[in-house]
Structure formats: structure tokens, C-alpha cells
N, C-alpha and C positions, 0 to 999 in steps of 0.2 A: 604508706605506713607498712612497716615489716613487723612482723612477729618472731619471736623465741618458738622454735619446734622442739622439744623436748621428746628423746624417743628413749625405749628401755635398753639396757645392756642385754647379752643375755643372760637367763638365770643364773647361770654360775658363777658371773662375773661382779666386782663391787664396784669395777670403776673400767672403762672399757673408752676407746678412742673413740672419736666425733663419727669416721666413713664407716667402719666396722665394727655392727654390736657385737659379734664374737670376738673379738681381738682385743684381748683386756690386761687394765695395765694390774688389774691386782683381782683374785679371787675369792669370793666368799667365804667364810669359813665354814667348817661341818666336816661331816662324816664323811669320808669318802673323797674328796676335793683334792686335786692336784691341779698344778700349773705345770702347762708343759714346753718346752724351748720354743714351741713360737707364737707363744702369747697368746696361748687361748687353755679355759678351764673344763678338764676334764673328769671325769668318775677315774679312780682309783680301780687297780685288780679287784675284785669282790665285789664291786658295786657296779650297778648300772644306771642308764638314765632315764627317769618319768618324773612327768609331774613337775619339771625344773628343777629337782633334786637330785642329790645322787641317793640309790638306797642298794642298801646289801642284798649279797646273793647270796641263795639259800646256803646252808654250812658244806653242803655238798659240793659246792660249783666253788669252783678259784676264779672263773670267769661264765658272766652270763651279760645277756641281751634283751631288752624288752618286758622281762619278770626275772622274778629273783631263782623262777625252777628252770628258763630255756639256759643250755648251760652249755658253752663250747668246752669246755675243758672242768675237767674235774677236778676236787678238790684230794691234794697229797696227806691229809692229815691221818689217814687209815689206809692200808692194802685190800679194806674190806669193801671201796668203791668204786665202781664200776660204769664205764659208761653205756649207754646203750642208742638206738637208733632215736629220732626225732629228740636231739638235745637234751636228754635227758640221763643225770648222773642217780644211780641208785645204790642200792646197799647188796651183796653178794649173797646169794643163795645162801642159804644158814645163818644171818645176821638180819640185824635187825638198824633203825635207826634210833638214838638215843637223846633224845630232848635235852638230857641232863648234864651231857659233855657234848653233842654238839656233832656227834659223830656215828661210824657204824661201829656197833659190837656184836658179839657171837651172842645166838641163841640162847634161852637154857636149854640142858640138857649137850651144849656143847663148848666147847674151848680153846683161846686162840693157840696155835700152833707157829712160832714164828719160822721154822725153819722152811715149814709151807706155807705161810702168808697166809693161813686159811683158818676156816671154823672146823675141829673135827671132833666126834660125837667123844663124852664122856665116858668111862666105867658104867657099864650097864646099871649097876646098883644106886648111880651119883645121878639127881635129880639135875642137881647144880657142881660143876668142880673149877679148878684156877690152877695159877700160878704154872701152865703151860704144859700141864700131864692130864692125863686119860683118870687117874684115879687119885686124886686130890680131893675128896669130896669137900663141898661147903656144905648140902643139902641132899639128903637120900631122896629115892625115889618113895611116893607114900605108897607101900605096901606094908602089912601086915610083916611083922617080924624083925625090921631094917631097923635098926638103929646108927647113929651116925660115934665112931670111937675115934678122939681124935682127926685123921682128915681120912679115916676108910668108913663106908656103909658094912655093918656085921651083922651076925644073927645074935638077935637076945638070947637072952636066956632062956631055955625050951625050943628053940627052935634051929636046924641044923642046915646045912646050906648043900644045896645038891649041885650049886656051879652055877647054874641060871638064874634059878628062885630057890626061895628060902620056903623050908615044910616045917609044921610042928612034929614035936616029937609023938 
């Protein structure tokens, strides 16, 4: 008497040939999942493989290995990332990592710069500034005197500005 053996594909696969569980005639669906010219299902750029899934790599990495932070190559979406030794892609001195888009931005108290690809410090007076200058304030610095007029930090009323800091009269 003979039995039916029944064995698995591999995880990425939906339908995979008799001799080869890798070698599959169609790929699962999800995130991440390509089918590549010779019939086997792979992770996508940005994702890697555990667990028989594919799953993303941190926003930093364009490509990683093994976790979503070992990361041979960095992600292009900012000039503010930088790679450094043992596979790992980080945020450039003066920046910071941002949750909220996914990527690096400048510090407070400083501003991107496109023609240097970099963060460079604010107007002394500007807690916070934008739109690509040194004295564009959004936010003064909280000292005693600074008020914010339009996009410059000034001296209130009563109080006179010596260049560095601002004195009462």
C-alpha cells in the first residue's frame, strides 16, 4: 500500500512544483512579495525575510538583512542619512529621526540648507526657523525681552538690543 506525502511549499510560495519547495508556480500575496524570473518568491527592496514573511525595513534602510535595522544600503529619501560601520544607517549629526514622516530632519534650533545638503545653526535669536535661511524665525529663543515680529525675533518694548542679547532699558 502506498501513501499520498504531502509536504509544504515554501512560505512565500502558494503553489510550488512537486521536486522543488522553492520553485513556485505563483506567490503569496502581502507586503513585500515578488516573483522573480526563475520561479522562486522573494522579499521586495525594503523588506527582508523572518518568520516566512517578508516584513519591512526600518525607513532608513532601502535594503536590509535579518532585522529591519542590519541595513546594507541606505535609504535616499533625506541627504540627512548616513551610513556607518556594522550595517547600520543613522541620522547626520544635527538631525534628528522623525516618526511622523518617516525620515531625518534638522534639529531645533537649526535649518536645512539645500545647497549643503546639511543642518546649519539658526539666527542666534530663532529657537526654531524655515524655509532655508538662518533668520526666518518660527520660534524665538525664551529669553526675557524676545518677542517674535512677523518671521524675525526683536526687542519689546523697553528693551534695546546690544547684537547678542537684548538689555532693559
Amino acid at each position: 500500500m502506498q501513501y499520498l506525502i504531502c509536504k509544504l511549499c515554501h512560505p512565500l510560495c502558494s503553489r510550488c512544483f512537486y521536486e522543488h519547495n522553492s520553485t513556485c508556480y505563483a506567490c503569496k500575496t502581502g507586503a513585500g512579495i515578488i516573483e522573480s524570473a526563475i520561479r522562486t518568491c522573494d522579499c521586495a527592496s525594503g523588506y527582508y525575510y523572518f518568520g516566512g514573511k517578508c516584513m519591512p525595513c526600518h525607513l532608513l534602510c532601502s535594503i536590509c538583512t535579518g532585522s529591519a535595522t542590519n541595513c546594507s544600503i541606505c535609504s535616499t529619501s533625506s541627504s540627512l542619512i548616513q551610513y556607518v560601520d556594522d550595517y547600520k544607517c543613522q541620522c547626520k549629526n544635527k538631525s534628528r529621526y522623525s516618526s511622523d514622516i518617516g525620515t531625518c530632519i534638522c534639529n531645533s534650533n537649526y535649518y536645512y540648507e539645500t545647497l549643503y545638503s546639511d543642518c546649519l545653526p539658526c539666527h542666534y535669536s530663532c529657537q526654531e526657523c524655515f524655509n532655508g535661511t538662518n533668520d526666518t524665525c518660527d520660534v524665538c529663543k525664551d529669553k526675557i525681552g524676545l518677542i517674535l515680529q512677523g518671521t524675525s525675533c526683536t526687542c519689546k518694548i523697553g528693551y534695546y538690543s546690544t547684537g547678542l542679547q537684548e538689555l532693559p532699558c
